[in-house]
N, CA, C and O of each residue as an XYZ file, in Angstrom:
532
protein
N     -13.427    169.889   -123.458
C     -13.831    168.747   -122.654
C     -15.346    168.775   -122.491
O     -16.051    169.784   -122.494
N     -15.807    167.281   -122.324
C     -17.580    167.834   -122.729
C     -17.675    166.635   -121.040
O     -16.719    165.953   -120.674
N     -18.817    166.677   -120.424
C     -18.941    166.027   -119.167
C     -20.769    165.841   -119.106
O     -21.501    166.543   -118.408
N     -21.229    164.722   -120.023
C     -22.633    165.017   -119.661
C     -23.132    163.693   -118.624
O     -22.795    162.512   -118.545
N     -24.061    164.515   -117.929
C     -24.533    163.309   -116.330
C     -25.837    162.737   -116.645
O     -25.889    163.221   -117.776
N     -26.845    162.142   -116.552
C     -28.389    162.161   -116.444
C     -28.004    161.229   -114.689
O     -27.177    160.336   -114.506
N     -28.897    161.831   -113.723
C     -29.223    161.296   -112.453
C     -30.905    161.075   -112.607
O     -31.726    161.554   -113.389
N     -31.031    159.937   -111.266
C     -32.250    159.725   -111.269
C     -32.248    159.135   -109.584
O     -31.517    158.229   -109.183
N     -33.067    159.753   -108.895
C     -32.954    159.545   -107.529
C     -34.660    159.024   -106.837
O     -35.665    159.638   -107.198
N     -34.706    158.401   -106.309
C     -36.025    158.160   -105.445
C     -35.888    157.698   -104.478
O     -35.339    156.597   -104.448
N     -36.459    158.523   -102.859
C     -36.146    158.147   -101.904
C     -37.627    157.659   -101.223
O     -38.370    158.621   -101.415
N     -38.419    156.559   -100.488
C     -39.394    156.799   -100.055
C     -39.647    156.078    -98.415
O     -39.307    155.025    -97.874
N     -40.020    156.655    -98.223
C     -40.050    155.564    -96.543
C     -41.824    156.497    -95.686
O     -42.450    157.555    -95.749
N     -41.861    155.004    -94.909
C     -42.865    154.926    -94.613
C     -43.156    153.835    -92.847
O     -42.634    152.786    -92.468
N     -44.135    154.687    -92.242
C     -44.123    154.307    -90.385
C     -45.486    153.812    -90.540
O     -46.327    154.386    -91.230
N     -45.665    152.875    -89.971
C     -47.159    152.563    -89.027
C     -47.001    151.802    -87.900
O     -46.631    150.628    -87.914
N     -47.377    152.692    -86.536
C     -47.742    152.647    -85.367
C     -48.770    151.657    -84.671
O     -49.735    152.312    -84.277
N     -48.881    150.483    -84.421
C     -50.374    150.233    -83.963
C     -50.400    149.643    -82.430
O     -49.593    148.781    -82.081
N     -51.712    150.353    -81.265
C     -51.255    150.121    -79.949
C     -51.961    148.943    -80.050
O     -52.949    148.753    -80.760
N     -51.237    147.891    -79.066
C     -51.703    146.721    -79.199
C     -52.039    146.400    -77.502
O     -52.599    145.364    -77.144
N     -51.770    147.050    -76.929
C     -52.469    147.075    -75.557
C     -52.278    148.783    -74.715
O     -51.290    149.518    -74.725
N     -53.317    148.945    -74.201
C     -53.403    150.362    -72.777
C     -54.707    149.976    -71.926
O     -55.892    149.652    -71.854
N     -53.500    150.281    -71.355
C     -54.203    150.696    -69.357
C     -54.084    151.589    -69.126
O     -53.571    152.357    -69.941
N     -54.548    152.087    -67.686
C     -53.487    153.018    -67.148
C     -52.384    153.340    -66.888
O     -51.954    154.484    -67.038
N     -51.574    152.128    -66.341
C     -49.921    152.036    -66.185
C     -49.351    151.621    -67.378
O     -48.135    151.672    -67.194
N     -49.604    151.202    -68.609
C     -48.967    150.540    -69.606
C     -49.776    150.503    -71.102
O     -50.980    150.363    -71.319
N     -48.562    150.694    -72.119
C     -49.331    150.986    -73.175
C     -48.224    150.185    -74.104
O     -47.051    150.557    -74.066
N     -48.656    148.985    -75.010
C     -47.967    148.410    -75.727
C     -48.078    148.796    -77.374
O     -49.111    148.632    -78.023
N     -46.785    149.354    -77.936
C     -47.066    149.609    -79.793
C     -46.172    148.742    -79.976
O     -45.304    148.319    -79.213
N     -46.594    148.323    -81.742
C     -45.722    147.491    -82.585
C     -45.144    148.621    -83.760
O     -45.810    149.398    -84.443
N     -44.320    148.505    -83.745
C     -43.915    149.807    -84.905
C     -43.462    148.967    -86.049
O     -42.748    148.017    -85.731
N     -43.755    149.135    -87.444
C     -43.086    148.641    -88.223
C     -42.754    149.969    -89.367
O     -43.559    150.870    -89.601
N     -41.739    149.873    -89.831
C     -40.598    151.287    -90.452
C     -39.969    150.330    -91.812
O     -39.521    149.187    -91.909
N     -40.215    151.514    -92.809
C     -39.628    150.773    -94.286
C     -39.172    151.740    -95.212
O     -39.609    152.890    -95.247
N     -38.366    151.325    -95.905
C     -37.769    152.640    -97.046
C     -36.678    151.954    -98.016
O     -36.056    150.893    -97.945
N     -36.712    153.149    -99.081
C     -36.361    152.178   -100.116
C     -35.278    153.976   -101.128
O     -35.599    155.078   -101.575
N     -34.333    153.356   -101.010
C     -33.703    154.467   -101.364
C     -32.786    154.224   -102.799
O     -31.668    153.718   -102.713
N     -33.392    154.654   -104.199
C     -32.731    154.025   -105.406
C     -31.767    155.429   -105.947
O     -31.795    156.579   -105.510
N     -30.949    154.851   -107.033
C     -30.150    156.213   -107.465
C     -28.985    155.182   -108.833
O     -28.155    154.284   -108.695
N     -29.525    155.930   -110.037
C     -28.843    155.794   -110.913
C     -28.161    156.729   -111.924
O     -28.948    157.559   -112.380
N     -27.286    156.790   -112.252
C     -26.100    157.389   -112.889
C     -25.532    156.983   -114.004
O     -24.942    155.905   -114.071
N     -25.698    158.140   -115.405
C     -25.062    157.622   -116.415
C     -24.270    159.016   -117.151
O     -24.760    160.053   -117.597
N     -23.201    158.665   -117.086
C     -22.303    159.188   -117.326
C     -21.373    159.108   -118.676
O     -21.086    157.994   -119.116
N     -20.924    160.247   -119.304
C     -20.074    160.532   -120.408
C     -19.109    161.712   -120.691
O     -19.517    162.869   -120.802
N     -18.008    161.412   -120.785
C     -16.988    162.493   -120.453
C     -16.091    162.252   -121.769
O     -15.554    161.209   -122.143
N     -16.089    163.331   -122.267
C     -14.478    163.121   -123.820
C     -13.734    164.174   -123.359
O     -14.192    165.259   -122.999
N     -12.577    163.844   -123.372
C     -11.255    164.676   -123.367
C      -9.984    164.765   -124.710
O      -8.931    164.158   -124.908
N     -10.734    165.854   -125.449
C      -9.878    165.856   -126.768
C      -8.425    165.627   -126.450
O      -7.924    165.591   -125.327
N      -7.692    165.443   -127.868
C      -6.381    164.819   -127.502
C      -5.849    166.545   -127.423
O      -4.621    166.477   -127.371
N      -6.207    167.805   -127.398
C      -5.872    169.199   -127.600
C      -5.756    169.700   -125.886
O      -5.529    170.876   -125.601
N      -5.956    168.573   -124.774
C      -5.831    169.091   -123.579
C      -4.577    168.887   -123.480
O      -4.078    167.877   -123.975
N      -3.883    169.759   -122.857
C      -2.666    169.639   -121.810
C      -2.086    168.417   -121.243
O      -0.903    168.095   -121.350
N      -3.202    167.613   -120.498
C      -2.611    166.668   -119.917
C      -2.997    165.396   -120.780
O      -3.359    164.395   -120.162
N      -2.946    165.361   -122.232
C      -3.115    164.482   -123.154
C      -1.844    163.864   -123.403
O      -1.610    163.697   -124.600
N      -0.892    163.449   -122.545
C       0.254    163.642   -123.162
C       0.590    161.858   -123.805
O      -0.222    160.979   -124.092
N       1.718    161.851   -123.843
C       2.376    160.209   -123.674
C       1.610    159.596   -124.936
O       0.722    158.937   -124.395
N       1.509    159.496   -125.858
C       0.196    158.673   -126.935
C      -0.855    158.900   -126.658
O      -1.492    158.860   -127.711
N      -1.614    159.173   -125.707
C      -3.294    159.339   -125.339
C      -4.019    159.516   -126.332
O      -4.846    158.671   -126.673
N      -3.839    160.640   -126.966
C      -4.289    160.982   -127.747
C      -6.096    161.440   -127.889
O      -6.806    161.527   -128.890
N      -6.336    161.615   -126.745
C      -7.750    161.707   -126.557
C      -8.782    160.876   -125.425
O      -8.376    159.719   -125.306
N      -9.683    161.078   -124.789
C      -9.713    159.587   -123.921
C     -11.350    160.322   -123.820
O     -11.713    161.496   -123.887
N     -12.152    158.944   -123.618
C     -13.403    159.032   -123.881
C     -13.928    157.442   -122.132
O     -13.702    156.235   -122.040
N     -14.473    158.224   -121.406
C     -15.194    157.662   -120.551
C     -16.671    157.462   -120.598
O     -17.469    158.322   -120.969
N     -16.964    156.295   -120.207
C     -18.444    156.004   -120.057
C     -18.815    155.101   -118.760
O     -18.312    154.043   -118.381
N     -19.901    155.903   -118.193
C     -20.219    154.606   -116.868
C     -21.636    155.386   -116.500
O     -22.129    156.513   -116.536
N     -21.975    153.940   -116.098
C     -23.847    153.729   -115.458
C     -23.109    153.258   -114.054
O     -21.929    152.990   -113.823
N     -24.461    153.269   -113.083
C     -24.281    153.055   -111.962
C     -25.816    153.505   -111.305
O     -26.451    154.559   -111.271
N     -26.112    151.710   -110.663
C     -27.537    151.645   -110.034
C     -27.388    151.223   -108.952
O     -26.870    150.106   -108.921
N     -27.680    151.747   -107.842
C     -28.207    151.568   -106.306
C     -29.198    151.310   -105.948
O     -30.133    152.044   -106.268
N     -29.391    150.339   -105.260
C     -30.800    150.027   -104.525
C     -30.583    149.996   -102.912
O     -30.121    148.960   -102.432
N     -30.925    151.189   -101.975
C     -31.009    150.246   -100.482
C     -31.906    150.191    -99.893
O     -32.556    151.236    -99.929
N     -32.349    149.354    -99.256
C     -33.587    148.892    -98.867
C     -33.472    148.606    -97.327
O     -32.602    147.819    -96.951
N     -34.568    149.393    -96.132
C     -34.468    149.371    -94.945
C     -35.741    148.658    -94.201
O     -36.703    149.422    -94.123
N     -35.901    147.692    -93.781
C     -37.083    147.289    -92.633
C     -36.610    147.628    -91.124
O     -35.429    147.748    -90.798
N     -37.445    147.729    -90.469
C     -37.910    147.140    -88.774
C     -38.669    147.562    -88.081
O     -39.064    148.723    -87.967
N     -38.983    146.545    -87.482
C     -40.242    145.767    -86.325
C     -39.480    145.988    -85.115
O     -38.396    145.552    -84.729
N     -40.495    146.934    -84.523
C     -40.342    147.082    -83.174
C     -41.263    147.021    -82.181
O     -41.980    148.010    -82.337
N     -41.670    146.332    -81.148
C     -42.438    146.356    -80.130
C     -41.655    147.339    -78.966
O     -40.477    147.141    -78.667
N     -42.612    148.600    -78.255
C     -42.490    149.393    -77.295
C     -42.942    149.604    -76.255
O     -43.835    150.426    -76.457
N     -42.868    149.257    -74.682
C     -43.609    149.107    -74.238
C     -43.672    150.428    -72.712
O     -42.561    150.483    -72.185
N     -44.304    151.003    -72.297
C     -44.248    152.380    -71.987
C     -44.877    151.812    -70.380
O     -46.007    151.328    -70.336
N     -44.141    151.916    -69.284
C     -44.810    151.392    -68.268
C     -44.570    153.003    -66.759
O     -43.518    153.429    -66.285
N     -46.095    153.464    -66.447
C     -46.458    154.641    -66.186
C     -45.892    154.185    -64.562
O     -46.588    153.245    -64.179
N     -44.899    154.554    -63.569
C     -45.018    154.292    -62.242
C     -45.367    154.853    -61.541
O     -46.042    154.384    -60.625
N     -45.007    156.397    -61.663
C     -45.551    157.803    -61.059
C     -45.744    158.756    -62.101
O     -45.473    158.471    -63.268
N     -46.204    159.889    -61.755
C     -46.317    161.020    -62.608
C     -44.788    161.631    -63.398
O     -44.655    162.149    -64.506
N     -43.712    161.313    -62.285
C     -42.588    161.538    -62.882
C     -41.611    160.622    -62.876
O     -40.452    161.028    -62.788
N     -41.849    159.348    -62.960
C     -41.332    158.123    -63.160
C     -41.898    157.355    -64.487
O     -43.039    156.902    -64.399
N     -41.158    157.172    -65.748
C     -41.979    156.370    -67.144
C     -40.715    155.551    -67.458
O     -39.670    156.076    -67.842
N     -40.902    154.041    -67.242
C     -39.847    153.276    -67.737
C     -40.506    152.515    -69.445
O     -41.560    151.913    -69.652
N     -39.120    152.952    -70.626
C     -39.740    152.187    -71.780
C     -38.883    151.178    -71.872
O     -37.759    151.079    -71.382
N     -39.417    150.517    -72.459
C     -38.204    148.818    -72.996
C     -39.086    149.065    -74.398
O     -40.228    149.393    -74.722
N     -37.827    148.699    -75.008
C     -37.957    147.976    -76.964
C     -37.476    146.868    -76.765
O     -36.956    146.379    -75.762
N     -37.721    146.366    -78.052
C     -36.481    144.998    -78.784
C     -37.754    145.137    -80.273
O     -38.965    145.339    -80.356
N     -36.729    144.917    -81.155
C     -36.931    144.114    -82.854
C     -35.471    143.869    -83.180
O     -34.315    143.800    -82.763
N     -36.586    143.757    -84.556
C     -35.632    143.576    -85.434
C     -35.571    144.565    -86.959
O     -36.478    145.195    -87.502
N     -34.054    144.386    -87.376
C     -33.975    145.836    -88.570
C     -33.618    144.826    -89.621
O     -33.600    143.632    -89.322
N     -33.316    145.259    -90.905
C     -33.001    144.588    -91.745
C     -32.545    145.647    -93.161
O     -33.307    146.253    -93.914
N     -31.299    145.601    -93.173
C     -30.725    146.633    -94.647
C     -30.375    146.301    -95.524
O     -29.335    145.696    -95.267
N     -30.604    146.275    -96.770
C     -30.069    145.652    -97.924
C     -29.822    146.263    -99.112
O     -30.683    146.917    -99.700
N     -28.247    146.036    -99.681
C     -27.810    147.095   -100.496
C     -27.511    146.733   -101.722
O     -26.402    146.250   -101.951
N     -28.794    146.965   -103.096
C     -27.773    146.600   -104.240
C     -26.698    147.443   -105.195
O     -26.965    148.591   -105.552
N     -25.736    146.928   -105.493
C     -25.074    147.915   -106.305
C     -24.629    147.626   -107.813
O     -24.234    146.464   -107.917
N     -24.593    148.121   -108.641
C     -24.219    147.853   -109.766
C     -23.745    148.741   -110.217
O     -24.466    149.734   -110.318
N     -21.760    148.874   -110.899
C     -21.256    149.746   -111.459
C     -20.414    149.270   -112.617
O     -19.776    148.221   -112.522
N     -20.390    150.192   -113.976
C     -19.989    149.712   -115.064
C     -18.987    151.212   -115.290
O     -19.524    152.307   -115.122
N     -17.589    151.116   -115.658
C     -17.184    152.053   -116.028
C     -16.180    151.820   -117.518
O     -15.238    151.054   -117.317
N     -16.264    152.322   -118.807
C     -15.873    151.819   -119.152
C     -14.910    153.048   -120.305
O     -15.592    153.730   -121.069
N     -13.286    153.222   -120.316
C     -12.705    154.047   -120.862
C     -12.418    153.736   -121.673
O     -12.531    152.537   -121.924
N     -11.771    154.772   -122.751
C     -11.040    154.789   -123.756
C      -9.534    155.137   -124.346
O      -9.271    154.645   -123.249
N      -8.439    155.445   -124.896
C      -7.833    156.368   -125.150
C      -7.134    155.868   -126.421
O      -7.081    154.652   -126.607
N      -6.593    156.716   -127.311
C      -6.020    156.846   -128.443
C      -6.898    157.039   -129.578
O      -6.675    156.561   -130.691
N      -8.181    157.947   -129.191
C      -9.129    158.624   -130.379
C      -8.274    158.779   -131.757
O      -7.122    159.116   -132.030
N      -9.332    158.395   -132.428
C      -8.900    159.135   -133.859
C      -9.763    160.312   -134.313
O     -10.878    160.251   -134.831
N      -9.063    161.355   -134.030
C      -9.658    162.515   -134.734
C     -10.910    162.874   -133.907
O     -10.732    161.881   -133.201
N     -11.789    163.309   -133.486
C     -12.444    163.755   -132.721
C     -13.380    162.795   -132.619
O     -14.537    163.216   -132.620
N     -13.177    161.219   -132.501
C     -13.716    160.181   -132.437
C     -14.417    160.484   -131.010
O     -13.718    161.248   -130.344
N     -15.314    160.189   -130.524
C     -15.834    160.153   -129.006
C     -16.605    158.518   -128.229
O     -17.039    158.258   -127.106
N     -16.455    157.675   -129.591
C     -17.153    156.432   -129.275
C     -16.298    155.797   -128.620
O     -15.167    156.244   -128.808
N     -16.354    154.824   -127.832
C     -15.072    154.038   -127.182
C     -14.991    153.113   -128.379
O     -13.873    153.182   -128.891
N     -15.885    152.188   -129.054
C     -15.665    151.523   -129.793
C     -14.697    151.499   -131.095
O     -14.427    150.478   -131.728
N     -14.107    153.121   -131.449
C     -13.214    153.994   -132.501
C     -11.736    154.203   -131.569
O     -10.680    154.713   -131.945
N     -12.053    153.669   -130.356
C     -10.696    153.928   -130.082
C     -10.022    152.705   -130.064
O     -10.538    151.592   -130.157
N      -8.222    153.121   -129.875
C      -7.200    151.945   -130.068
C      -6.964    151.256   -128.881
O      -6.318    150.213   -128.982
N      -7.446    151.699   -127.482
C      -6.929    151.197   -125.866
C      -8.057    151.480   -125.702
O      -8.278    152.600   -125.243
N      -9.392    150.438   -126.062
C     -10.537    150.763   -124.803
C     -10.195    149.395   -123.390
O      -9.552    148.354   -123.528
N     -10.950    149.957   -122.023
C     -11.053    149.741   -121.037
C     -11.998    149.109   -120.255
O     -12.971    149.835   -120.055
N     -12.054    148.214   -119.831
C     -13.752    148.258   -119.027
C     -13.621    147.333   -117.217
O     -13.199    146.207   -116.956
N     -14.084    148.227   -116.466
C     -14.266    148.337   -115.595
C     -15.783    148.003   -114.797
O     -16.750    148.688   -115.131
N     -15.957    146.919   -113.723
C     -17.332    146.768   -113.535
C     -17.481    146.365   -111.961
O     -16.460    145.741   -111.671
N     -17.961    146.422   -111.328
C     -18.390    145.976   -109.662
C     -19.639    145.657   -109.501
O     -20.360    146.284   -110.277
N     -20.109    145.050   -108.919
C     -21.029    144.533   -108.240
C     -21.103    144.007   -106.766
O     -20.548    142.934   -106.527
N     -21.750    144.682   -105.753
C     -22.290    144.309   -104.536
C     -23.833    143.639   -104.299
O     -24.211    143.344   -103.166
């Protein structure tokens, strides 16, 4: 049985803070927050027809699948920090967030190899399988 992967991952995110008002009793920030998280997958797996659980006609079975992710994160936040005593600090927020997820998956099998065929295209029952979000 052969199982080869290639991954590819990138995660990045990123803050900026800016005070948009201070006093003494009160200090106003705008926060804005972003990130971007990708990940793709390609995949290949053959299972000679000489395994065990080859049984019933199989005769061999040959998988293939990619698979790309994109998610993507914003938000805007205003914070506002109001000083009453030394051991009294009331904060209030409000924004807004925003997540967005792409997906793309292709899987696509085989079975009834001929002879140590490994292409799906050489086999007699290929398969194909696909999603999208």
């Amino acid at each position: 049985m052969k199982n080869n992967e290639t991954t590819h991952r990138f995660v990045l995110g990123g803050n900026l803070t800016v005070t948009l008002q201070q006093n003494a009793v009160s200090t106003t920030k705008a926060i804005l927050r972003g990130g971007i998280d990708y990940y793709s997958l390609y995949t290949t797996v053959y299972f000679p027809s000489s395994l065990q659980f080859m049984v019933n006609g199989l005769k061999g079975a040959s998988v293939q699948g990619t698979s790309s992710n994109t998610g993507i994160n914003w938000a805007a936040l205003l914070v506002n920090t109001f000083t009453i005593t030394d051991k009294l600090t009331l904060t209030s927020n409000g924004g807004l967030t925003l997540e967005a997820k792409d997906q793309n998956n292709i899987l696509s099998t085989a079975t009834q190899l001929i002879g140590t065929q490994t292409n799906l295209d050489q086999a007699g029952a290929p398969d194909r399988h696909s999603a999208q979000e």
